[in-house]
C-alpha positions as CSV (number, residue, x, y, z in Angstrom):
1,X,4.6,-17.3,19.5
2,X,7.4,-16.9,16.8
3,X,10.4,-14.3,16.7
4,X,9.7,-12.6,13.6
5,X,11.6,-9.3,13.6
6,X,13.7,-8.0,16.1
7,X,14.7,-4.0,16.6
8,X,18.0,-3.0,18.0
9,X,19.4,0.7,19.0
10,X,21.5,2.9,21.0
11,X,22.9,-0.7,22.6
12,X,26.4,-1.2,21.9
13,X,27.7,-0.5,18.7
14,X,23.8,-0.1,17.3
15,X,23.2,3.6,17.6
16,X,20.2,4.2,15.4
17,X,17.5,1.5,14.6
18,X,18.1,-1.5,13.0
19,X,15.6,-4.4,12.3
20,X,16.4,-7.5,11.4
21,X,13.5,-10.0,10.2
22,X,13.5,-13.8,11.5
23,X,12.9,-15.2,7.8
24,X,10.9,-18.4,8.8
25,X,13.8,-21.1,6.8
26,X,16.4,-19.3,8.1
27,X,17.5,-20.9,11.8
28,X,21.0,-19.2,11.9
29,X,23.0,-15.7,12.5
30,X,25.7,-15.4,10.6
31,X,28.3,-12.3,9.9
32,X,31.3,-10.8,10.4
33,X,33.4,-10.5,13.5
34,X,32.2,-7.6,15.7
35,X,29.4,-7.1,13.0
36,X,26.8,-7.1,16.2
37,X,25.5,-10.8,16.5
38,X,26.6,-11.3,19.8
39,X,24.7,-7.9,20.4
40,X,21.2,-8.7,18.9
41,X,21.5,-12.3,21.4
42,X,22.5,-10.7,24.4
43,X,19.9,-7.7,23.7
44,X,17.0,-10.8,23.1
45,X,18.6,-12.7,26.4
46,X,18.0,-9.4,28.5
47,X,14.1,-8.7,27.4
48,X,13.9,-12.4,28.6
49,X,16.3,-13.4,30.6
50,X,15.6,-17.9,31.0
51,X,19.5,-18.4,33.0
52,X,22.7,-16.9,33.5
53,X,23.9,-13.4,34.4
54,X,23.2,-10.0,32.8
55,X,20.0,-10.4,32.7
56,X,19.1,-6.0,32.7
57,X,20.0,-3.5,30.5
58,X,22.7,-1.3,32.4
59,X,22.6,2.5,30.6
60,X,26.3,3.6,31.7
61,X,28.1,0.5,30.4
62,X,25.8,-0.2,27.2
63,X,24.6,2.6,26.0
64,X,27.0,3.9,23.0
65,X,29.6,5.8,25.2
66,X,30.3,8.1,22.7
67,X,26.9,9.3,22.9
68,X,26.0,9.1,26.7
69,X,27.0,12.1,27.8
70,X,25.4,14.0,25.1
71,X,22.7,12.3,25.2
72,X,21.6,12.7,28.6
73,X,22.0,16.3,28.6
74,X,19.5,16.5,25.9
75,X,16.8,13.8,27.2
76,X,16.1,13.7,30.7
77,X,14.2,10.6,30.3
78,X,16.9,8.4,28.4
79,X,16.0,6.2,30.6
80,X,13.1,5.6,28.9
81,X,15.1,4.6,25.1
82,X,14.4,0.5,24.7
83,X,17.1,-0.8,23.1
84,X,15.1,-3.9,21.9
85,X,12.0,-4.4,20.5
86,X,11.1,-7.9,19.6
87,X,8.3,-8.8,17.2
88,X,5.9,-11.9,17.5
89,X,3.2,-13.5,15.4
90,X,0.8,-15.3,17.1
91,X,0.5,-19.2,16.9
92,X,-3.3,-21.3,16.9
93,X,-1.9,-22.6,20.2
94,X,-1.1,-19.0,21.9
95,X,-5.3,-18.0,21.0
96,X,-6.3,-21.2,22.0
97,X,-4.7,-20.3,25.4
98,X,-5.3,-16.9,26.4
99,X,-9.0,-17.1,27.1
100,X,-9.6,-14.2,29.3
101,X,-8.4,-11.5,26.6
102,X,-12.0,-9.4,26.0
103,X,-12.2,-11.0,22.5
104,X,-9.8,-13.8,21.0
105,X,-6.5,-12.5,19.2
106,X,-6.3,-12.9,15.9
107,X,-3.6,-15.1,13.5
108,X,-2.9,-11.7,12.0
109,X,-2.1,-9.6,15.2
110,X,1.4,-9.2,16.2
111,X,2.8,-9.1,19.5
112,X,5.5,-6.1,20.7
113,X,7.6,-6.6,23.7
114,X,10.3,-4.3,24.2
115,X,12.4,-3.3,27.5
116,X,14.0,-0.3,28.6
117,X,17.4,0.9,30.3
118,X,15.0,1.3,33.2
119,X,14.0,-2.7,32.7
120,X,10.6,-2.0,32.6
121,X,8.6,-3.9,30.1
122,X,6.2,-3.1,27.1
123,X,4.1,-5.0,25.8
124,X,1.3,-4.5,23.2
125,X,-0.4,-5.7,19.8
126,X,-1.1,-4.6,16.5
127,X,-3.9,-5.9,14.2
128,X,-4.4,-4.4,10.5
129,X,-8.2,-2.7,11.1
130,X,-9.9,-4.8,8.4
131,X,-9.3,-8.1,10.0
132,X,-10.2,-6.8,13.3
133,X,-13.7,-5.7,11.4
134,X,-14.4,-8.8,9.4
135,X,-13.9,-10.8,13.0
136,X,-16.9,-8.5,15.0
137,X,-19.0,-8.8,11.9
138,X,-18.9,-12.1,11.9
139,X,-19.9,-12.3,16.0
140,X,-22.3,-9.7,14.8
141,X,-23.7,-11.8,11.5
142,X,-23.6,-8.9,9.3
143,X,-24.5,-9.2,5.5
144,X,-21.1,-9.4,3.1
145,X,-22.3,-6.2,1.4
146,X,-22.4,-4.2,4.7
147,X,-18.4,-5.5,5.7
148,X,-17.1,-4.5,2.8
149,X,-18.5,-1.3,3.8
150,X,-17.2,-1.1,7.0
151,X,-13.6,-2.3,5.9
152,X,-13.4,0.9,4.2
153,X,-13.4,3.0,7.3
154,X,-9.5,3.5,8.3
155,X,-10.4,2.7,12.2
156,X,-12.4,0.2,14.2
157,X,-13.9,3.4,15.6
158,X,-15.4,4.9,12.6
159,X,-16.5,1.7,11.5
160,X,-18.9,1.5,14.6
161,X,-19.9,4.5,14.1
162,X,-20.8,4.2,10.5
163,X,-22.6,1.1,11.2
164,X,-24.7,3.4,13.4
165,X,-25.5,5.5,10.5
166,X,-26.0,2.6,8.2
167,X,-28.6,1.3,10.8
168,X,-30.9,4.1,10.8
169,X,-30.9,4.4,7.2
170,X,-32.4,0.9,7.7
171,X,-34.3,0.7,10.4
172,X,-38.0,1.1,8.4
173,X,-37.1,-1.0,5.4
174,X,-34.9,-3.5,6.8
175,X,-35.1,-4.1,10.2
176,X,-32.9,-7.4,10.6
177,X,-30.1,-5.6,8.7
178,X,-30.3,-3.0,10.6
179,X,-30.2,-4.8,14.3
180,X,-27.7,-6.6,13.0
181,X,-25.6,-3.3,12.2
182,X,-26.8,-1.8,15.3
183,X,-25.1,-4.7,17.0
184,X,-21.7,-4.3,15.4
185,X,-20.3,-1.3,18.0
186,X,-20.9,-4.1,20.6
187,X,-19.1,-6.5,19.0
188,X,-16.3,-4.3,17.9
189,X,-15.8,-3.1,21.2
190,X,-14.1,-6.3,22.6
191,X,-11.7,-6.2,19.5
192,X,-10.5,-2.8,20.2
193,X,-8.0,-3.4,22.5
194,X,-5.7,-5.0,19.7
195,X,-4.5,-2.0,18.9
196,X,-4.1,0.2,21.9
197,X,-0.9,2.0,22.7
198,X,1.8,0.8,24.5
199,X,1.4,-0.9,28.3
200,X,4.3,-1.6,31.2
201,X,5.0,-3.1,33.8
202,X,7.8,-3.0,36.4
203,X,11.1,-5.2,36.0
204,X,9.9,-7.2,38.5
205,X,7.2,-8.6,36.6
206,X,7.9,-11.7,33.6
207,X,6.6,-10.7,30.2
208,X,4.3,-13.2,28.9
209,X,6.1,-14.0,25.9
210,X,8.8,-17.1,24.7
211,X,11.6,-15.3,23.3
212,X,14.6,-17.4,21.4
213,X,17.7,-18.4,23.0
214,X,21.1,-19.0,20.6
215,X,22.5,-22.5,20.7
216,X,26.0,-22.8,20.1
217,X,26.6,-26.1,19.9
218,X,27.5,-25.5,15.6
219,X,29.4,-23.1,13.7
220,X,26.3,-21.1,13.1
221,X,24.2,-19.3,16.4
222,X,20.6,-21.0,16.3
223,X,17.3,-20.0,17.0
224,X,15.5,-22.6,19.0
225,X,11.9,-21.3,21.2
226,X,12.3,-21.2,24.4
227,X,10.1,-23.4,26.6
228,X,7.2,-21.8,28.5
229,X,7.7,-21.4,31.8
């Protein structure tokens, strides 16, 4: 997978959210002295640790201290505020690999991994709702009139269930069509997963994502991929 945007807050000296996009010819981090560089790294190098020390989030020495005590009186859960959230896009390789998701990813989904000052980890996907459709009818050979149809329902939900109206509407004068249609919800069920809300896990657990570590060995900070471990 590739880094392609990166959200920072209430870490350091970022206090509301800032996100930074990984530009795919750019390869280095550049900026002024205390401008936060050293803060986006160690904020990546802590959602995925690969060596060293410092490897958690730690709320009472990185949290903005001018805002802690505030703060906490006025969320019980700040526990629960991630102060990175990383973004991937999915390579041929990373499909190719993960064979026991309920229906393949797709090259448009994007990956979300973020930790919190708990250092528990979230993981989840988002994929935009037409491509998600056009991929089920195709498993469910639909006709290129009746996708275009479906790709203008705003969910994967209502599309199943307006192929379910579109099938009875055929069911007498069209029959293939129509089973066809009728075997779209099917279909789109495996693909609905893409864009379900948020999952954890414990800090205990490693996410399943490669993350970039900084090389130093130039003026500039690098992005290189981590290897998979």
């Amino acid at each position: 997978m590739k880094l392609v945007a990166v959200t920072i807050q209430k870490f350091r000296n970022f206090v509301e959210p800032q996100r930074v996009e990984i530009e795919p010819d750019v390869t280095a981090l550049v900026g002024k002295n205390e401008s936060g560089k050293t803060t986006i790294l160690k904020a990546l190098h802590r959602l995925r640790p690969a060596n060293g020390d410092s490897r958690k989030f730690d709320l009472i020495t990185e949290y903005p201290r001018w805002r802690l005590s505030r703060d906490r009186r006025e969320n019980p859960k700040i526990g629960k505020t991630r102060p990175i959230e990383a973004e991937f896009r999915v390579e041929q390789s990373d499909i190719d690999a993960l064979t026991t998701l309920p229906a393949p990813l797709l090259p448009s989904t994007v990956v979300f991994a973020a930790k919190d000052y708990e250092n528990s980890y979230y993981v989840w996907t988002r994929t935009p709702v037409a491509d998600m459709i056009a991929a089920a009818a195709a498993d469910a050979s639909l006709d290129d009139e009746d996708i275009e149809t479906l790709q203008e329902e705003e969910t994967l939900a209502s599309a199943m269930a307006k192929a379910k109206e579109l099938a009875k509407t055929l069911k007498e004068s069209e029959p293939a069509r129509a089973k066809a249609l009728n075997s779209f919800p099917t279909a789109a069920d495996k693909y609905l997963y893409l864009n379900r809300r948020r999952s954890s896990r414990t800090s205990r657990a490693t996410p399943s994502v490669r993350v970039y570590r900084a090389s130093s060995t130039s003026r500039t900070t690098a992005f290189y991929p981590a290897r998979r471990t």
